[in-house]
TORTIGU-965265 format. One line per 3 residues: number of its first residue (from 1); their letters; for each residue x, y, z of C-alpha. Coordinates in Angstrom, 1 decimal, decimal comma. Example, Ala and Ser with C-alpha at 12.3 -4.5 7.8 and 13.67 -1.06 7.14 Angstrom:
<pts>
1	as	12,3 -4,5 7,8 ~ 13,7 -1,1 7,1
</pts>
This chain:
<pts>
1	xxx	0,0 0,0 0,0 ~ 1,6 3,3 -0,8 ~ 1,5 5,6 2,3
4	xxx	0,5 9,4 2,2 ~ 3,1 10,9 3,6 ~ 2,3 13,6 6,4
7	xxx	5,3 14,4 7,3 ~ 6,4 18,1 8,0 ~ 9,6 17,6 6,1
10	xxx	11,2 16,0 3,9 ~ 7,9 16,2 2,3 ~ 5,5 14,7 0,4
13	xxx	6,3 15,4 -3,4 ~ 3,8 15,1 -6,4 ~ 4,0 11,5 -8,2
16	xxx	4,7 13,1 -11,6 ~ 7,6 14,6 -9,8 ~ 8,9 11,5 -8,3
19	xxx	8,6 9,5 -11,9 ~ 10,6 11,9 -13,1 ~ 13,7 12,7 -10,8
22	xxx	13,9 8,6 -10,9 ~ 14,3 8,4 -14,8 ~ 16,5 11,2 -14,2
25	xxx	18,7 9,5 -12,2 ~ 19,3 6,5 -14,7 ~ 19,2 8,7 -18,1
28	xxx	19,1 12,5 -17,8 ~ 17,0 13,7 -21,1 ~ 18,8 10,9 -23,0
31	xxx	21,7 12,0 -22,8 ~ 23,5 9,1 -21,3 ~ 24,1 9,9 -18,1
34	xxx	23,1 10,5 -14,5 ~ 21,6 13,9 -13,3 ~ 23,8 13,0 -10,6
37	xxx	26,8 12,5 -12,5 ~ 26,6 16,0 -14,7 ~ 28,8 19,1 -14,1
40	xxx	27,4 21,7 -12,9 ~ 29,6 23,8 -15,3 ~ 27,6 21,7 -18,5
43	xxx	24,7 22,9 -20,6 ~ 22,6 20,3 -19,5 ~ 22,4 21,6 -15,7
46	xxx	23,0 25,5 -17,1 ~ 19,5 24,7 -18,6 ~ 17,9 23,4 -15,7
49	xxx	19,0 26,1 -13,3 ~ 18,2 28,9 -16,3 ~ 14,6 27,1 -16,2
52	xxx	14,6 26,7 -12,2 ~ 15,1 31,0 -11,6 ~ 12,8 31,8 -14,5
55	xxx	9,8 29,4 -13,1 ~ 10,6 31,7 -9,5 ~ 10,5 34,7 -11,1
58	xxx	7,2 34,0 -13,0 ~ 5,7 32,2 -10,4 ~ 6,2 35,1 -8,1
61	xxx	6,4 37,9 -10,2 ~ 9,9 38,6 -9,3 ~ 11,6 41,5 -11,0
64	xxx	15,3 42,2 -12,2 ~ 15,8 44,1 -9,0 ~ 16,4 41,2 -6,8
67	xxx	18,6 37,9 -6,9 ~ 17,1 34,9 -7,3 ~ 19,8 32,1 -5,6
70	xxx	19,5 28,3 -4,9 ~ 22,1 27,9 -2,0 ~ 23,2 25,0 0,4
73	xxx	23,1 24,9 4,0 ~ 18,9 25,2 4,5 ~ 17,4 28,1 6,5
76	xxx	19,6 27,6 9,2 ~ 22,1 29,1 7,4 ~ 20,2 31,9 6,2
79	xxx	19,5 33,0 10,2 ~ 22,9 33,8 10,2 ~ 23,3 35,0 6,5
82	xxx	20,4 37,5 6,5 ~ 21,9 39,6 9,4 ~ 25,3 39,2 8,4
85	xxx	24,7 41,2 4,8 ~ 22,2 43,4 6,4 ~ 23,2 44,9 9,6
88	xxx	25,6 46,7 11,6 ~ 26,5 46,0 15,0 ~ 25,4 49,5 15,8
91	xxx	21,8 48,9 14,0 ~ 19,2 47,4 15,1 ~ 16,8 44,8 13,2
94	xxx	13,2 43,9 14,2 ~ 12,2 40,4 14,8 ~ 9,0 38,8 15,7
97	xxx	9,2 35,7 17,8 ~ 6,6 33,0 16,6 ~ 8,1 29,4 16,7
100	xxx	11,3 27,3 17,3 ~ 12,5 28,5 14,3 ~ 12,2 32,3 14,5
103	xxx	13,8 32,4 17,9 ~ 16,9 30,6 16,7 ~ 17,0 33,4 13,7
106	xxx	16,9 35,7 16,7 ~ 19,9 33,9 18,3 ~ 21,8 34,0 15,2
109	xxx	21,0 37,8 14,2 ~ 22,5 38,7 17,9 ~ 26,0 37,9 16,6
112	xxx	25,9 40,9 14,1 ~ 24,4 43,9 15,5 ~ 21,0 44,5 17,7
115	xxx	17,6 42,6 18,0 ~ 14,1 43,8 19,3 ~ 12,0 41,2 19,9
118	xxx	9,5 43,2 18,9 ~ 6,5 40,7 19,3 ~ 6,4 37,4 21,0
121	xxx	3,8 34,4 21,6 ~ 6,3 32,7 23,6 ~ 4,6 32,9 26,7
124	xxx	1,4 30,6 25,6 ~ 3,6 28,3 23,3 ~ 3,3 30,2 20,7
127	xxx	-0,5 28,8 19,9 ~ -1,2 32,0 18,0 ~ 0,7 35,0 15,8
130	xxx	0,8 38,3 17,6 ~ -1,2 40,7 15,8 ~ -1,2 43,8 18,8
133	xxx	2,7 45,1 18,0 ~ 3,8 48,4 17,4 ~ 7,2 48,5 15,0
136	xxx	9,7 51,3 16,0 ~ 11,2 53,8 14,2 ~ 15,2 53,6 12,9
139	xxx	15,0 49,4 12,4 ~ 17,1 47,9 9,2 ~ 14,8 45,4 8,7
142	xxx	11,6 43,0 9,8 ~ 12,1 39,6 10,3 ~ 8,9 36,9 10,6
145	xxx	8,8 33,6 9,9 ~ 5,8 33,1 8,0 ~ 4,4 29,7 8,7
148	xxx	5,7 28,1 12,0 ~ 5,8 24,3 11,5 ~ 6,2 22,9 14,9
151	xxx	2,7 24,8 16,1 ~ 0,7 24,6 13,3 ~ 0,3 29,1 12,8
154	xxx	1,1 31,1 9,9 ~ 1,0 35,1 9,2 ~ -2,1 35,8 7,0
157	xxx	-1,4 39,3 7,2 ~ 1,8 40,7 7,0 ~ 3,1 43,2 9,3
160	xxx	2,1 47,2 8,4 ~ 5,9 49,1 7,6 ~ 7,9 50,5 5,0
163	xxx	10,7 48,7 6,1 ~ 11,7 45,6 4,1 ~ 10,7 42,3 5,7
166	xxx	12,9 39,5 5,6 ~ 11,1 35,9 5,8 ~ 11,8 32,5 6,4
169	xxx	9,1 31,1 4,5 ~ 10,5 27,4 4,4 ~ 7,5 25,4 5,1
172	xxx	5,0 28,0 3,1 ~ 6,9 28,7 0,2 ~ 4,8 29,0 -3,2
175	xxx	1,7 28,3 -1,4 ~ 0,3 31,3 -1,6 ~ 0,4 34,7 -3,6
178	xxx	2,2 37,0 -1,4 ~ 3,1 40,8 -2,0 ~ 6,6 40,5 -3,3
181	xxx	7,3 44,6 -3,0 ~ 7,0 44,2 0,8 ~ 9,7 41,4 0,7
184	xxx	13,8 42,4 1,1 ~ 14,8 38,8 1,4 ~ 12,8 35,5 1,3
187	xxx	14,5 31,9 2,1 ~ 13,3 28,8 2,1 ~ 14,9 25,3 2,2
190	xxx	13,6 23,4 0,0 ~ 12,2 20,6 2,0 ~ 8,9 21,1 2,2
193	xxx	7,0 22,5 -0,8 ~ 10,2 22,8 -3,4 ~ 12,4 19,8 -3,5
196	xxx	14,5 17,0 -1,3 ~ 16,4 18,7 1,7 ~ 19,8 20,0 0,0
199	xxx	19,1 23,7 -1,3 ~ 17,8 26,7 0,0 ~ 16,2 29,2 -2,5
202	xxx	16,7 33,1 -1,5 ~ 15,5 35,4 -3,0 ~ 17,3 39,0 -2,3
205	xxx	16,8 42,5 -3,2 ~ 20,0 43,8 -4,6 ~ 20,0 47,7 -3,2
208	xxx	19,7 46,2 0,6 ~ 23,2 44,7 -0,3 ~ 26,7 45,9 0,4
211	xxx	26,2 48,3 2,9 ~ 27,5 46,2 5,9 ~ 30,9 47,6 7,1
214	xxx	32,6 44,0 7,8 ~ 34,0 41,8 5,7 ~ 32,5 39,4 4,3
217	xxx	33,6 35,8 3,2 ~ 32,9 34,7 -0,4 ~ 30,2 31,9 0,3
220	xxx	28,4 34,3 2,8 ~ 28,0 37,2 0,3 ~ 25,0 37,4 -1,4
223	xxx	27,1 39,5 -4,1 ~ 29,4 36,9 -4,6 ~ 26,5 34,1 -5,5
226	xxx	24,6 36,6 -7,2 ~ 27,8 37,3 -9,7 ~ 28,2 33,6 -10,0
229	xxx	24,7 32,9 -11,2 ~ 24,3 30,4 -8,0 ~ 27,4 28,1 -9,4
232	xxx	30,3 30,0 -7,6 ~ 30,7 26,9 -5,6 ~ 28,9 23,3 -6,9
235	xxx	25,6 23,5 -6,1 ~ 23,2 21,4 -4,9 ~ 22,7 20,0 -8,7
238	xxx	20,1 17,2 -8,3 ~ 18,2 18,8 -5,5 ~ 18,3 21,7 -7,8
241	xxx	16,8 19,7 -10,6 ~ 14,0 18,2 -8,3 ~ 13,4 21,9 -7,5
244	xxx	12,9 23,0 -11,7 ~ 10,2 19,8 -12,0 ~ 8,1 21,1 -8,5
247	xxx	8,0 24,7 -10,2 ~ 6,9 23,2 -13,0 ~ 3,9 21,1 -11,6
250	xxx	3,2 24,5 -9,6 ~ 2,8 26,3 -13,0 ~ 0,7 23,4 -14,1
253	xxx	-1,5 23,7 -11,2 ~ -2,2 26,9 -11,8 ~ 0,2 29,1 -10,2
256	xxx	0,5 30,3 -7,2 ~ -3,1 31,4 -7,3 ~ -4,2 27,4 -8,1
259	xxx	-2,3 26,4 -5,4 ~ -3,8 28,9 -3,0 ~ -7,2 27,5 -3,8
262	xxx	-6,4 23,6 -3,3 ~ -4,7 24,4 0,1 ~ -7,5 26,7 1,6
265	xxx	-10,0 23,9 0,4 ~ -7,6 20,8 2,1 ~ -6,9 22,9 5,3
268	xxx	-10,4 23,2 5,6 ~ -11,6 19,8 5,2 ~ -9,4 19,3 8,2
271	xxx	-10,3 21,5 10,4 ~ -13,8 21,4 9,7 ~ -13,4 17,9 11,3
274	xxx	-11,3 18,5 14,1 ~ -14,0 21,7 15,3 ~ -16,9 18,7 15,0
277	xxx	-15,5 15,8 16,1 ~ -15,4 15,6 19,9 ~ -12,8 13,5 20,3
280	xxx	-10,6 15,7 18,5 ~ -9,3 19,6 19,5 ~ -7,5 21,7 17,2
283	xxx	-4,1 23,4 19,3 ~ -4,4 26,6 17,7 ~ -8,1 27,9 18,8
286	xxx	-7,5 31,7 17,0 ~ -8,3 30,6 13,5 ~ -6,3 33,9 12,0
289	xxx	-3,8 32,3 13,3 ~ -3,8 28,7 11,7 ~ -2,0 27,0 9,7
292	xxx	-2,7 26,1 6,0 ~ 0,2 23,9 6,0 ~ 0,8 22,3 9,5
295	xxx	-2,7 21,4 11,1 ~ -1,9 20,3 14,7 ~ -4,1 18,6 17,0
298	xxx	-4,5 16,5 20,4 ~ -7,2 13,7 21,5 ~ -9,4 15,2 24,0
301	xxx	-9,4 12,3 25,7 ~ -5,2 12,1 25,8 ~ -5,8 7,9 26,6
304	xxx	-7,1 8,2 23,1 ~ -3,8 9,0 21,4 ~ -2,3 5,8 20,9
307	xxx	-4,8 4,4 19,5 ~ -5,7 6,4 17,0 ~ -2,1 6,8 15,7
310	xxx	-3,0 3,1 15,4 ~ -5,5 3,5 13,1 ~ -4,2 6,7 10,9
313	xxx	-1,1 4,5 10,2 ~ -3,4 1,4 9,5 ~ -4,6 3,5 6,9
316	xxx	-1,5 4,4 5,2 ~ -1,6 7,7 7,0 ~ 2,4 8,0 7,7
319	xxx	4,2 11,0 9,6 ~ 1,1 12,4 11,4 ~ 2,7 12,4 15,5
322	xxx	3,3 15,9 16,4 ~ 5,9 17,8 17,7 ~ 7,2 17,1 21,3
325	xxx	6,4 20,6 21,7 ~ 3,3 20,3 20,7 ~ 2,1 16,9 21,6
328	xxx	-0,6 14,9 19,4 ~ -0,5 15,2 15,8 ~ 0,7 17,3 13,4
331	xxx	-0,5 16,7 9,4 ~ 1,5 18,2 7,0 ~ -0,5 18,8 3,7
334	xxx	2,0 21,2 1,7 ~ 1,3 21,8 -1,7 ~ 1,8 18,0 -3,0
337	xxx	-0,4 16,8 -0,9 ~ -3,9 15,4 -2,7 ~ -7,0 16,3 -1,4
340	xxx	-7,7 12,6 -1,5 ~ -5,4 12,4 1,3 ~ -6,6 14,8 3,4
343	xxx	-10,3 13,0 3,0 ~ -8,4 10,0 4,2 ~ -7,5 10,9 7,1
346	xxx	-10,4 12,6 7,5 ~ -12,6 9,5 6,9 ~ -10,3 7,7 9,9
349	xxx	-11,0 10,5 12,8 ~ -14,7 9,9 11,5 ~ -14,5 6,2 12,2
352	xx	-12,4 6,7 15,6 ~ -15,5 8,5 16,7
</pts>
């Protein structure tokens, strides 16, 4: 029986996807041999990363004014990147505190000038995204993390400034439409809605760049990757590749508009169910604050929980136990995930109650 994958990462990937990578691997395009064998100097990978930034750049209207990069070292790397490019030690960078993730930015972005934590739901697990901040005057930047995977919330409104917000947006990436103007720098490993784990896509406004008074080494200067059309060092080539064939099943789905549409109708199938069913209650109560992505959940009866892991994974339901932060269970249903699987699991919380 093949198992729907619910995972929050690595992450389901479409089926079309998957057939293809695997031929890839044996034959690349006929041409005798392995994507994983190719340079990343040849045409044959120039063409796939050529087609890879272009499908990002229609996909999310992004202009000539910003980079469009496909990196190594996942957003983990980018917590540390984003600050180092962008600020001072005497400046000061907002940051709002929503999830695992977004504090460890926060960690990271103290070794290169100033942070205020300017909002926080730390203090009630972070069940919810703040939404009564003020953002000061004289920041460099905004930083948010846009959907936060371990608690199941994501930013449906995105915070009111001039200043350019920076985003991890690894587990909501192309999802969504999104404001792109608002945006100095998005990053997102690839993980969950793009690819296998092994590149990061960033996405950087060239003006914010080259204003930081320290030096900079080559692999952690935007610049320097920018210059070298993401090949200064050897990418991430099949990674990459699985990357160019998800942007194109995105395109085929519609865009990012068609994509929108399937996850707001999945997301709510879900929850829909969880609100009815008695046996079931949603983590995140304020539903501005949920997750189209990450639905997390706990028995109401906490005895209940081991059994009905039993039965989700008798049905082929795989990856659903949630975060020890969190407890219960946690269903990822990125992008690749069919509807068909969401009414699965759906149709088992019907028959545990």
């Amino acid at each position: 029986m093949k198992k729907i994958n619910f995972s929050a990462g690595p992450a389901i990937l479409p089926a079309s996807v998957l057939k293809q990578a695997s031929a890839a691997v044996e034959n690349l395009d006929g041409s005798g041999l392995s994507i994983l064998e190719i340079s990343h100097r040849s045409d044959a990978f120039d063409a796939v990363l050529l087609e890879a930034e272009q499908l990002v750049r229609e996909l999310l209207n992004v202009g000539d004014d910003y980079g469009v990069l496909f990196l190594s070292g996942g957003a983990s790397s980018q917590f540390f990147m984003t600050a180092m490019n962008l600020l001072n030690p005497e400046e000061t960078a907002g940051y709002l505190d929503t999830g695992s993730w977004s504090a460890k930015a926060i960690k990271e972005a103290k070794h290169f000038g100033k942070v205020n934590v300017i909002a926080s739901s730390k203090e009630s697990n972070y069940n919810h995204i703040p939404r009564e901040y003020t953002i000061p005057e004289g920041l460099k930047y905004v930083h948010l993390t846009s959907n936060n995977t371990i608690f199941g919330t994501q930013f449906k409104e995105w915070p009111e400034t001039d200043l350019p917000l920076v985003a991890d947006m690894s587990s909501d990436i192309l999802s969504r439409r999104i404001p792109l103007e608002k945006f100095g720098i998005i990053y997102a490993g690839a993980q969950k809605n793009l690819g296998p784990a092994g590149a990061t896509l960033v996405i950087v406004r060239k003006d914010l760049l080259g204003k930081v008074q320290r030096n900079l080494p080559s692999m952690l200067d935007y610049r320097v990757h920018i210059d070298g059309g993401s090949t200064f060092n050897t990418p991430p080539v099949y990674p990459i590749y699985v990357m160019m064939l998800t942007l194109r099943w995105i395109k085929e789905q519609g865009g990012l508009e068609g994509m929108e549409k399937l996850n707001e109708r999945k997301a709510k199938l879900l929850y829909d169910e969880i609100d009815r069913n008695p046996k079931f209650r949603g983590t995140v109560a304020d539903e501005q604050s949920r997750s189209l992505m990450n639905v997390t959940f706990v028995c109401t009866d906490e005895a209940d929980t081991d059994a009905f892991l039993a039965a989700a994974e008798a049905a082929g339901c795989d990856g659903i136990t949630g975060h020890r932060s969190v407890g219960g269970f946690r269903a990822s249903i990125y992008n690749s995930m069919p509807y068909e699987g969401v009414e699965t699991l759906v149709r088992v919380m019907r028959e545990f109650e």
